[in-house]
C-alpha positions in Angstrom: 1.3 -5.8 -4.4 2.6 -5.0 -0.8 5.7 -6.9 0.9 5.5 -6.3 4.4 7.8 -6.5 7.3 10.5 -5.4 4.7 13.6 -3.9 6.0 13.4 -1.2 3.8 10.6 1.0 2.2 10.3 0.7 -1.2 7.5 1.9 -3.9 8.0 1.1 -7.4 5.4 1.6 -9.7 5.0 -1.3 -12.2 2.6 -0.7 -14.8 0.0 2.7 -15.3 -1.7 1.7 -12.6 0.1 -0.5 -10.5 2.4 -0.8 -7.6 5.0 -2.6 -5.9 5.4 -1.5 -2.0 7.9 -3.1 0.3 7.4 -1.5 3.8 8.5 -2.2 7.4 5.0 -2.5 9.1 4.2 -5.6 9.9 1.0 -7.8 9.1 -0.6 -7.6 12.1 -3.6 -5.8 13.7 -3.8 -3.7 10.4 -0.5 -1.9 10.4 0.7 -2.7 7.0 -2.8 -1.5 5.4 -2.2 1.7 7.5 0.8 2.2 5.9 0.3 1.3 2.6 -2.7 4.3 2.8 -0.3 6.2 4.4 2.0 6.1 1.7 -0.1 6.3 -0.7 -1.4 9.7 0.4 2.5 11.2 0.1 2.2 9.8 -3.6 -1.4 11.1 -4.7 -1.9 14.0 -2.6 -5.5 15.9 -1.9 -6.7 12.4 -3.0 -9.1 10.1 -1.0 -7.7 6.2 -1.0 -9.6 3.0 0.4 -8.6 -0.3 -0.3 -10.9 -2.3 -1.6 -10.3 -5.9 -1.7 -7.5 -7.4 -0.4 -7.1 -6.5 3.4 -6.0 -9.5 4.2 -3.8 -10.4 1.0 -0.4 -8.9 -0.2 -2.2 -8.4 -3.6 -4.6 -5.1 -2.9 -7.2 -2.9 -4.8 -7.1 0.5 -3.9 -9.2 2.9 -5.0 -8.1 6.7 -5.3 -10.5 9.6 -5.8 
């Protein structure tokens, strides 16, 4: 689940395989799903990450290989 347009960034990890994000990006034009990628990279690194469903919905699927 992402909360955008949060003023601060947040990632909590809620479950084995799932996340809470708060992050500052906005909604718009595709920033928050940059960011949420972004992030995700720093957290599963040499890993490739797409979202899946979800791009425009706070609840995501993201797939990591």
């Amino acid at each position: 689940t992402v909360f955008p347009d949060f003023k601060k960034e947040l990632i909590g990890r809620t479950g084995e395989d799932s996340f809470k994000m708060y992050i500052r990006e906005a909604a718009e034009r595709g920033q928050a799903n940059k960011k949420v990628i972004k992030v995700l990279q720093e957290f599963f690194p040499n890993k490739q990450i797409r979202i899946v469903t979800g791009a425009l919905s706070t609840k995501k699927l993201v797939e990591v290989k």
